[in-house]
N, C-alpha and C positions, 0 to 999 in steps of 0.2 A: 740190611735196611734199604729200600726202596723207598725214598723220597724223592718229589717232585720238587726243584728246583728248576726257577728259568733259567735261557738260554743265556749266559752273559752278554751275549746283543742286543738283552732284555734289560740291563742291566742292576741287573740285582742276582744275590745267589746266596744260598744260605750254606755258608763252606766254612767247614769244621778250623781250628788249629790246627791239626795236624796235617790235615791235606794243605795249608797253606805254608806251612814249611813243608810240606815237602815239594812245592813248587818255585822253593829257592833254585835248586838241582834240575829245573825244567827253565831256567831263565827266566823266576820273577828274584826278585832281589827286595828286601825286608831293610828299610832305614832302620838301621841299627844302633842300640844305646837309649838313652832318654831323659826327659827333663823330671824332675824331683815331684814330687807332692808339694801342692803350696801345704805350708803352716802358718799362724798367726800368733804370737805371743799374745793376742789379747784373751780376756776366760772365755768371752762370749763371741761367737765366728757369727758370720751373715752371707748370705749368700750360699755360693756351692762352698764353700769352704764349710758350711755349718751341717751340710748335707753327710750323710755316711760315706766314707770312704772317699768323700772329697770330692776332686779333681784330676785328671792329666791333661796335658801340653803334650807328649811322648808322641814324634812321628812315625815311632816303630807300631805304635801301636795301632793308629789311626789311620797308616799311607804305607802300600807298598807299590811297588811300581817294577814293571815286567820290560823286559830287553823291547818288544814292540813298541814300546812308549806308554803302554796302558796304564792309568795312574785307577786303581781302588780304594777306594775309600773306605772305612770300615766305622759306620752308625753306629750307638752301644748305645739309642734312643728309639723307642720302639713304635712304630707305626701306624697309626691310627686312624690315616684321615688328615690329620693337619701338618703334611708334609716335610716332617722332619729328615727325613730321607735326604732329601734335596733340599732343605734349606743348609744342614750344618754342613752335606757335601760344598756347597755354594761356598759356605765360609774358607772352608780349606782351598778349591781348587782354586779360589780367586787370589788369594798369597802364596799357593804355591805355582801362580800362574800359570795353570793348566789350561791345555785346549779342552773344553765343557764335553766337546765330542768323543775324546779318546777317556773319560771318565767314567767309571762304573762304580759303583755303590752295593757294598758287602751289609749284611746283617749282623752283628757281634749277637756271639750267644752270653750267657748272665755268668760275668766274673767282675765283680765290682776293684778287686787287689790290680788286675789288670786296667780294667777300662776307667775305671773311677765312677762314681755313683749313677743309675744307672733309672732308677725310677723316674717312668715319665709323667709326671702330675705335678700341678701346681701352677701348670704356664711357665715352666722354670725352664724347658731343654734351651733354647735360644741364650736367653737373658742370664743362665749360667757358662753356657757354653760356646758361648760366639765367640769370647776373646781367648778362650784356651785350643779351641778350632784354628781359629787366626793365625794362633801363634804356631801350632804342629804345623801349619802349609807353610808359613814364611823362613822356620826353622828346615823345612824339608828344603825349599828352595835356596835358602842360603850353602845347603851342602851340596845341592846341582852346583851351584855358581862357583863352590870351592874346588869340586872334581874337576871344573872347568880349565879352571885358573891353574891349578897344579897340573893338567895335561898340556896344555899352552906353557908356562911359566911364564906368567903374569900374577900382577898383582890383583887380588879379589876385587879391588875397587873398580878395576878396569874391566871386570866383565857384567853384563846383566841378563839376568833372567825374563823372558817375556814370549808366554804364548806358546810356549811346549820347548821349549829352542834357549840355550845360553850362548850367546855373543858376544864379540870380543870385537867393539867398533874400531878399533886402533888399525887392523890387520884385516878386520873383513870374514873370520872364521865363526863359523858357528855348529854348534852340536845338539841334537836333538839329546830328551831326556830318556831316551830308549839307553840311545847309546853311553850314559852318563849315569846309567842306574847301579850298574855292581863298582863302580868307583866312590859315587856319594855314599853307599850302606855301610861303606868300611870306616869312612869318619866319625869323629866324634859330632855328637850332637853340640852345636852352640850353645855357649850358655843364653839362658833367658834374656840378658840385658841388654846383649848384643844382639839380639833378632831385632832386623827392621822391616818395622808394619809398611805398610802401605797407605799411604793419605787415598782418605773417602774419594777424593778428586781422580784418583789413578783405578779404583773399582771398575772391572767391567761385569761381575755377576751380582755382590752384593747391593740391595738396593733397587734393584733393574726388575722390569717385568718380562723379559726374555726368555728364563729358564721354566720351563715345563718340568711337571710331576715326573722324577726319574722313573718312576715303575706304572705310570701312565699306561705304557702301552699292554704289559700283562697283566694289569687289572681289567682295562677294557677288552681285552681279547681271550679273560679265562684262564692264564698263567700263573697266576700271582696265587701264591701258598697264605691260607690262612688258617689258622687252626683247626679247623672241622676238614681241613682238605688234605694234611698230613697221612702219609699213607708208609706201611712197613709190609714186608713178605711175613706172610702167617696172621697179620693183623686181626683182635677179636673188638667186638664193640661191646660197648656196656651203658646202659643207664642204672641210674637210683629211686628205690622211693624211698624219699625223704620223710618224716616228721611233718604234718602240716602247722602244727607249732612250736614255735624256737622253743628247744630247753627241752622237747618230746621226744619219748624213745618209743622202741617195738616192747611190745608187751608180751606180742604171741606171731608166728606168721605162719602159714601153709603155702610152700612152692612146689606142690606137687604138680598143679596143673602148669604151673610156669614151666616145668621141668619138661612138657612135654609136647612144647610147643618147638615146632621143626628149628632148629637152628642153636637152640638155646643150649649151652655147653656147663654153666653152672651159674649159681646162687650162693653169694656171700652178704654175712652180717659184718656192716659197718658199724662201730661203735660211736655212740654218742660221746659228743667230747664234753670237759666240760663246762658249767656258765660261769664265766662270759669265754663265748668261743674264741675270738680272733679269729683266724683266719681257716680256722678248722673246719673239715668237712661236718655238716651235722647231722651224720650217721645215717642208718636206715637198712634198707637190703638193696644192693646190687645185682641185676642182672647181668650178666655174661655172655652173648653169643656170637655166632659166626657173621652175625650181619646183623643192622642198626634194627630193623625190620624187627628180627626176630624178638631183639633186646626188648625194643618197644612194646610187643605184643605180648610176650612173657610177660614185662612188669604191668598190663593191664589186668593181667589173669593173676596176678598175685595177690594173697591175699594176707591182708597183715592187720591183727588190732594193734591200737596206739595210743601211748599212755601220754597224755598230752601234757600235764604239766600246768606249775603255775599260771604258764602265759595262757593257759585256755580263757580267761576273762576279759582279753584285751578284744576289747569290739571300739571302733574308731568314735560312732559318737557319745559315750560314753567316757571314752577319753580326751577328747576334745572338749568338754564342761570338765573335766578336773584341769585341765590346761587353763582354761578361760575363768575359773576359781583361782586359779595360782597366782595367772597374771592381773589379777583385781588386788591385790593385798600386797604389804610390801616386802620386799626378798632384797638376798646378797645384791648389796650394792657393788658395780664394776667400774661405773664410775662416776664423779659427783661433781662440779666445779657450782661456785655460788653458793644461793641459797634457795633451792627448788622451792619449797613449801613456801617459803614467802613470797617470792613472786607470785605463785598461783593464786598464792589469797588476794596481791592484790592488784590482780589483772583487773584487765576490765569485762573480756572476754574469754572463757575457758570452753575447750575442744576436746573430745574424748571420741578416738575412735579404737577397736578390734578387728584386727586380721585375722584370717584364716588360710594358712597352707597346708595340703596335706602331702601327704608320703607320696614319693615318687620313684620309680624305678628306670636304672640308668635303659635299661631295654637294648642293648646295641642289637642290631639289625643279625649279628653274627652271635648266637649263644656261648656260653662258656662252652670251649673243648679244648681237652689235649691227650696225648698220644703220650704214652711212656711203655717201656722198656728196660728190662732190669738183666744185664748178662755179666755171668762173672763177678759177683759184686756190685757192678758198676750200672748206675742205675742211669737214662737219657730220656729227655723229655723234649716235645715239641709242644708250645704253647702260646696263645694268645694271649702273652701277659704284657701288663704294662711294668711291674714285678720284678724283672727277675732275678735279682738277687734275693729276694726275699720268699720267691717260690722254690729257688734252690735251697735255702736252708729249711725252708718247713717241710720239703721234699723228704730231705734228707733227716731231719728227725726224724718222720713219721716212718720211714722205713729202716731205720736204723743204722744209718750209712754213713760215713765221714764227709764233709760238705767235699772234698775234694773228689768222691766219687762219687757226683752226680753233675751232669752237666743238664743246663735248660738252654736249648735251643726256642730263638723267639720266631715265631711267624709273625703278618700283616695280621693288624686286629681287625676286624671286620667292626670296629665301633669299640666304643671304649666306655668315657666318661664316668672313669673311676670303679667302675666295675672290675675291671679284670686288673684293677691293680691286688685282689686279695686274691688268694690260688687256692681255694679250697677246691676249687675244680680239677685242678691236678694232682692234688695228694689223694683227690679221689681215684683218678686214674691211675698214681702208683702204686696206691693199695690193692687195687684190681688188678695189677699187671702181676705184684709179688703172689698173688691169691693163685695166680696161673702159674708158678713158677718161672716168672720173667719173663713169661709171651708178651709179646705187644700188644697193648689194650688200649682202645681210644674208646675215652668214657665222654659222652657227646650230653648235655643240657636241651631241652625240646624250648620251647617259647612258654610254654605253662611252668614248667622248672623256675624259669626264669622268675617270672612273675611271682610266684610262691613263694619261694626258697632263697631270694637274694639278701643285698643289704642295701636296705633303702633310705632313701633322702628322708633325714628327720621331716617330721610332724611340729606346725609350730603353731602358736597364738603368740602372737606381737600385739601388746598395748599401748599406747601414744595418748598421753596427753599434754596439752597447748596452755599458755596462759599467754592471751596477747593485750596489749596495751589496747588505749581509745584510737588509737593511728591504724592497727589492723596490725602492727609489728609482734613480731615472737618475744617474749620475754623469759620466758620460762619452758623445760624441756624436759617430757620425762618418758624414758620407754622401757616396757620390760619385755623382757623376751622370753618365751616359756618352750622348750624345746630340746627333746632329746639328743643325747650326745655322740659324738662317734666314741667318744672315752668309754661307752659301756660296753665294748666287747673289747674292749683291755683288763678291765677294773668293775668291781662288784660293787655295785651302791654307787657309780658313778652320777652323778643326776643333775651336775651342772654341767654350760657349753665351756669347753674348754679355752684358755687363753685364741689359740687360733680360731674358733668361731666366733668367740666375741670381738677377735679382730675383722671380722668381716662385715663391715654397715653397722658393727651396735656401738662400741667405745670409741671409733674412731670417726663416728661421724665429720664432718668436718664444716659444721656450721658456726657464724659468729653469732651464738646466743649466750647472751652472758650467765646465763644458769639450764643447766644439764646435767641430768643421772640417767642413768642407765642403770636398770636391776635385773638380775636374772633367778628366777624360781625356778624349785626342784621340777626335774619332770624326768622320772623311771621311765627305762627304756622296756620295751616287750615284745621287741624283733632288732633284728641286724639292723643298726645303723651305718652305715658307710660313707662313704665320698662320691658324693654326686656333681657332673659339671659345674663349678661356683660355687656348692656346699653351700654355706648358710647365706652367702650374700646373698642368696633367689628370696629366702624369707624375710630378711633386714631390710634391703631394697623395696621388694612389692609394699612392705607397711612403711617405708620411710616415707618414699616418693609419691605413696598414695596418699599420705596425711597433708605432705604436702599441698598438694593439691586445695584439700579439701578446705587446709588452713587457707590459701589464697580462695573459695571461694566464701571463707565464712566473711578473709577483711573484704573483700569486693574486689578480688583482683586477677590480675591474668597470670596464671601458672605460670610461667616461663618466668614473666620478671620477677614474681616472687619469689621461685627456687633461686634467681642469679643473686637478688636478694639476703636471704637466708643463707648463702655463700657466702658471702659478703665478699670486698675488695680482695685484690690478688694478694696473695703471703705464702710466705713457708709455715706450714704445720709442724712442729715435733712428734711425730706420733706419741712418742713413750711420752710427753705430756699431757696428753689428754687421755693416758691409759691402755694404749695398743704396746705392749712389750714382744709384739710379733712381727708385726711389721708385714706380712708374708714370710718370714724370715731373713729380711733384707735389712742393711746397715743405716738405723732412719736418718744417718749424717747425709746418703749418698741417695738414699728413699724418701724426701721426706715428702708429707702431704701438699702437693702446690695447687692452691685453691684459681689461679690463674688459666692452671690448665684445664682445669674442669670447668670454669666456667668457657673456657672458650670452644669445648666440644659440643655443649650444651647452644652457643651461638648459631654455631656451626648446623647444627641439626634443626636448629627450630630454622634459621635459615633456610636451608633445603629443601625443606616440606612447605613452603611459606607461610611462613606462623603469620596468624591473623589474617588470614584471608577468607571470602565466604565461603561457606560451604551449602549444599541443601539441606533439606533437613532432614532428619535421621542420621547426620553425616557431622563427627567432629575429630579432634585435633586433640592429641596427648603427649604432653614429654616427660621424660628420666634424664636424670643422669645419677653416675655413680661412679666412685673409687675403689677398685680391687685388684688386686696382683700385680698389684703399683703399676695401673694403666686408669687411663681417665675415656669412660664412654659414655656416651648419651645418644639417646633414642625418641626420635619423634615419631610420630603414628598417625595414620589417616584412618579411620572404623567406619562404617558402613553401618546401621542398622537397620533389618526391612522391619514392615507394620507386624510379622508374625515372631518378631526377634533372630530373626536369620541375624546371624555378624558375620563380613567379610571384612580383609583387610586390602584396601586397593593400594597402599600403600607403608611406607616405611623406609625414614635417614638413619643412618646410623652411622655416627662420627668418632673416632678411635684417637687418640695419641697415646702411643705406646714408645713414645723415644724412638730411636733409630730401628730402620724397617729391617731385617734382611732378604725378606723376601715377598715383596707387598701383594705378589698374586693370591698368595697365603694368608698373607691377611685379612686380604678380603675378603677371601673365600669363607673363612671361619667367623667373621661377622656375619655374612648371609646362612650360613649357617646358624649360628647364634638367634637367629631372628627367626628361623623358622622352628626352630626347637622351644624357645621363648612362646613362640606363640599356641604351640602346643600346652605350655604349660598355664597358658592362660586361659587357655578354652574348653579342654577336656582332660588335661591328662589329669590320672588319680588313682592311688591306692589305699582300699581302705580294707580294714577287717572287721571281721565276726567272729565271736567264740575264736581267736587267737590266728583266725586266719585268714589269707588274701582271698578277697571278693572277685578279682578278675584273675580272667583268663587267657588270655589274650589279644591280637590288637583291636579284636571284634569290642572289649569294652576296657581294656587301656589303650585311648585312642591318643594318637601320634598326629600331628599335623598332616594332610592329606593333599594330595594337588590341588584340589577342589577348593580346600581353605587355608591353602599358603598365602602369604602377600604375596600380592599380582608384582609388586613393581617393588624392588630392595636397593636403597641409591648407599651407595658405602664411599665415605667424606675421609678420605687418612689426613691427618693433620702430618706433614712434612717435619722431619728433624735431622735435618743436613750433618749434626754432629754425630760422627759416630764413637768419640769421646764419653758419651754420656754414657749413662744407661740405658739396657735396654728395659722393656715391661714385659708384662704376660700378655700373651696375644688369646689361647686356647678356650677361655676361660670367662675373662671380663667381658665380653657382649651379652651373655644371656641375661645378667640380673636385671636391667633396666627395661628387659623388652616388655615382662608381664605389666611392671606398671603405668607403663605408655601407653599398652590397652587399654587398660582398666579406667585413665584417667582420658582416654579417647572417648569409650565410651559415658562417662559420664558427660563428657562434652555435648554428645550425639543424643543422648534419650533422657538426663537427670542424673540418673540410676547408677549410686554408687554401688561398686564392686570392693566390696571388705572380704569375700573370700573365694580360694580358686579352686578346681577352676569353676571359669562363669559359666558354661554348657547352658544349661537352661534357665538360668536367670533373667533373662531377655525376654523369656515367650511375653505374649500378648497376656 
């Protein structure tokens, strides 16, 4: 195997087990022993405890540290862009007070029994992992400080750890952690109780804007290994053609001329799995050859009919009127307080509006790919997952293998957002690799693959209607949600949103209106649903915060104070009282909804933009806010619009409290992010079908926010939370949902012209 790994100077390197013991014997030294699995006597867990496979603290696991001083750190959080790398390194090296210089950062490959749960989605690596991070660097540093103390004979109290070096102020000696490293590994590890944290005061990485992207430099210099760059001696490439409709198989194919296209080494049939897939490839024929080239140009000459299947009937607007039929009538209630129907009756004013979102595809800049290898039984993979534990076992079904002989090696994901957390991309590749008898095959996704074949962001119709008093106040509150589920590629006949997406902006709204339901109607799914950045908040959100609006334009009033309004005064929320038994899967004693923080983000932003200020014309003022992955954001927006409907956005606040920061460069990174992907979703992005299939093709007509129409000017407001006691939040994740509707309610500011469905593209023209 010939893989590219950087330079450790680069600090990163994707280095097996085994070579890593065997660089005990070469003077790295492995803290040895470790701390337990939490468990909880209670039935129901929250947090990482509720996650698979838990947690570890274990500094064997996490920290090994080499006679030169070099302290590694080992991530088992996969890459993506929102700097996981170096924020959890940051956790550790700051308690085990490390010099930041002598630190390098390892890639764990996918063993969840070792590293503890391993999936990076949800906004959770952080907000699970910071205080079990904490704790493996304070537990490593407590066994420097002991090797100290026993090489001295002194008492442990009397020496201290700080800055690569333990000291012994009494005498004036001190020892580097080179030289301290094969005497700490022989101890036992501390128990948990006894580890002492570090007060927030004493931090010098956590918190700080200091630390730089540790794999910064081989990203920008062409180093850095991502899935499509994975490389082996004898390496074959492969693509598929797929089914252009889910639940579609080959009926008939002729690969003669594929066969004869210079490069091309064979053609296999993929079988259709079956519905509901999960995570399964969904079948087709595979090209085989010596280079990407070839593969590519075989599967154009190939020739296959295709027995399409039920879903050949699903064309989007056609489905979009049975959505907006569903959400007109009334369904499973999710949640009810009051007396809905009587208030409405006896408002003074009733408000009815319809959203519309369509399907969207995560797109990451970097397609699905991965590399597998099958020797000896033992099958290895290299792959752009966010997955892997879950790509190692479907791995290893699908080839018939014991999960313990199969390892997934994880590379840098070139984009993510929920995408590459399903691995039908690499059972693709190890079917192809087994088909060669165990040659390495890297099975690569084109940009059209992408777009066709994926699992995309439900499809939804949000109904909202108002019943408001003669004051212009909300009395009454009713919303249905109609929108396929990610449940149906687990379960047949799935057709409502599951617990977790109705925790997302639908049951747990968190307004003080003394009568609220919430309904949710069937709606069959007829392509891959999957997990998209924020999932359903982007549809909850666009029709919540848009209704809003609309309500403060019907009583006469200004959007801002009416949203802080309909918040009403600060409080704790119980989630699981108003119907969210999700929570995010967070402890709603330790989560619960605080309606003080959200409105103060919401302050915050409309501040920064200077709400109420003039504008010209053509030119207005839109805000959001929203609760998800128990973070509070909100989004103000400046929109532009010319005489021929041009929209630009010359502006955009976006203001976060997410609890305690660990790494604010990152944060804010991922809110200006957030805001420019947001804005893509507001303005053009779209996937729709015909006769059961995707209408684009790439980014010529799934358009992506572009230089030209990014926001000129992105001000990111972090709300401070000095306690690191608390909680943390998701960071990843809660910026996008409020940005669409910021637009939307900008632009009506700017031209009249409500936005009920996205994206807007050409709803603007003259």
């Amino acid at each position: 195997m010939t893989e590219h790994v950087p330079n450790p100077s680069g600090t990163l390197a994707n280095v097996s087990r085994r070579n890593l013991l065997q660089g005990i014997g070469a003077g790295v030294f492995v803290l040895a022993a470790g701390l337990p699995v939490a468990t909880s006597a209670q039935d129901k867990k929250f947090g990482a405890d509720g996650m698979p496979n838990g947690w570890r603290d274990d500094p064997a696991v996490f920290i090994s540290l080499a006679e030169d001083g070099t302290v590694t750190i080992t991530c088992h959080r996969s890459e993506m862009g929102q700097g996981v790398r170096t924020s959890l390194a940051m956790a550790v090296a700051d308690e085990l007070e490390a010099d930041w210089a002598r630190v390098r950062v390892m890639q764990a490959w996918g063993d969840e029994e070792r590293f503890g749960n391993q999936d990076t989605d949800g906004s959770r690596s952080l907000r699970h992992w910071f205080m079990p991070m904490r704790r493996a660097g304070a537990a490593a540093r407590t066994m420097l400080e002991q090797a100290a103390a026993t090489q001295w004979g002194v008492a442990l109290a009397e020496v201290r750890a700080s800055n690569h070096a333990v000291a012994h102020a009494a005498s004036g000696r001190s020892l580097g952690y080179g030289a301290l490293a094969k005497a700490a590994s022989a101890l036992p590890v501390p128990d948990r109780g006894s580890v002492r944290l570090k007060p927030a005061t004493a931090f010098r990485y956590i918190g700080k804007d200091t630390i730089g992207l540790v794999d910064n430099q081989d990203i920008t210099t062409g180093k850095a290994v991502y899935g499509i760059d994975a490389r082996a001696d004898g390496m074959l490439f492969a693509v598929v053609a797929r089914p252009p409709v889910y639940g579609g198989k080959v009926a008939s194919h002729d690969a003669s001329e594929t066969l004869k296209v210079p490069g091309v080494v064979k053609v296999i049939t993929i079988d259709p799995p079956a519905i509901p897939s999960e995570f399964e490839p969904l079948g087709g024929i595979a090209v085989i050859a010596r280079n990407s080239w070839a593969a590519i140009k075989g599967r154009e000459v190939l020739k296959v009919t295709w027995e399409d299947g039920p879903n050949a009937v699903y064309s989007s607007d056609s489905y979009r009127a049975r959505l907006s039929e569903a959400a007109g009538k009334p369904a499973t209630v999710v949640r009810n307080e009051g007396d809905v129907e009587r208030a409405m009756a006896s408002s003074a004013k009733r408000v009815t509006a319809e959203y519309y979102i369509p399907h969207l595809a995560q797109s990451p800049l970097e397609p699905p790919a991965a590399l597998v290898r099958i020797v000896n039984g033992e099958a290895e993979a290299w792959a752009c997952s966010q997955a892997p534990q879950v790509t190692r076992a479907r791995l290893a079904k699908r080839l018939g293998l014991p999960v313990e002989k199969v390892k997934v090696n994880i590379t840098l994901l070139g984009g993510g957002f929920g995408r590459k957390s399903k691995p039908d991309f690499v059972i693709e590749a190890g079917i192809c690799s087994q088909a060669m008898d165990g040659a390495p095959v890297k099975l690569m996704w084109t940009r059209e693959d992408d777009l066709h074949h994926g699992y995309y962001h439900t499809v939804s119709v949000e109904r909202l209607e108002a019943g408001l008093d003669g004051s212009g106040k909300v009395t009454a509150w009713l919303h249905r949600s109609a929108a396929p589920t990610i449940g149906s590629i687990f379960a047949p006949d799935a057709k409502h949103e599951l617990p977790f997406e109705l925790g997302m902006g639908l049951v747990n709204l968190p307004f003080d209106i003394p009568n609220i339901r919430a309904e949710n109607p069937e709606a069959p799914a007829h392509v891959r649903i999957g997990w998209f950045r924020a999932v359903s908040n982007i549809p909850h959100a666009f029709a919540v915060q848009s209704f809003v609006a609309e309500l403060a334009h019907a009583a006469g009033r200004d959007p801002k104070d009416y949203l802080l309004e309909l918040i009403g005064p600060a409080r704790l929320v119980d989630p699981t009282r108003i119907g969210d038994l999700w929570n995010h899967g967070e402890d709603p004693e330790r989560y619960p909804i605080d309606t003080g923080r959200l409105r103060r983000v919401i302050e915050t932003a409309a501040q920064g933009i200077g709400w109420g200020r003039s504008l010209p014309k053509g030119s207005g003022l839109g805000i959001a806010g929203h609760y998800s992955f128990v973070s509070y954001i909100a989004v103000a927006v400046e929109v532009a619009v010319g005489e021929r409907g041009g929209l630009s956005i010359p502006r955009v606040d976006i203001a976060i409290d997410c609890g305690p920061m660990v790494n604010p460069d990152r944060v804010r990174s991922q809110m200006e992010g957030a805001v420019i992907m947001g804005a893509g979703i507001a303005s053009s992005a779209e996937i729709s079908f015909k006769n059961g299939r995707a209408e684009q093709d790439n980014f010529d007509t799934y358009e992506l926010t572009r230089m030209d129409s990014a926001p000129r000017d992105i001000r990111v407001h972090l709300l401070p939370a000095g306690d690191y006691e608390r909680p943390l939040g998701g960071v990843g994740e809660p910026g996008l949902p409020p940005v669409a509707p910021a637009i939307a309610n900008a632009v009506f500011a700017a031209t009249g012209k409500r936005i009920r469905q996205l994206p807007i593209r050409d709803q603007l023209g003259a």
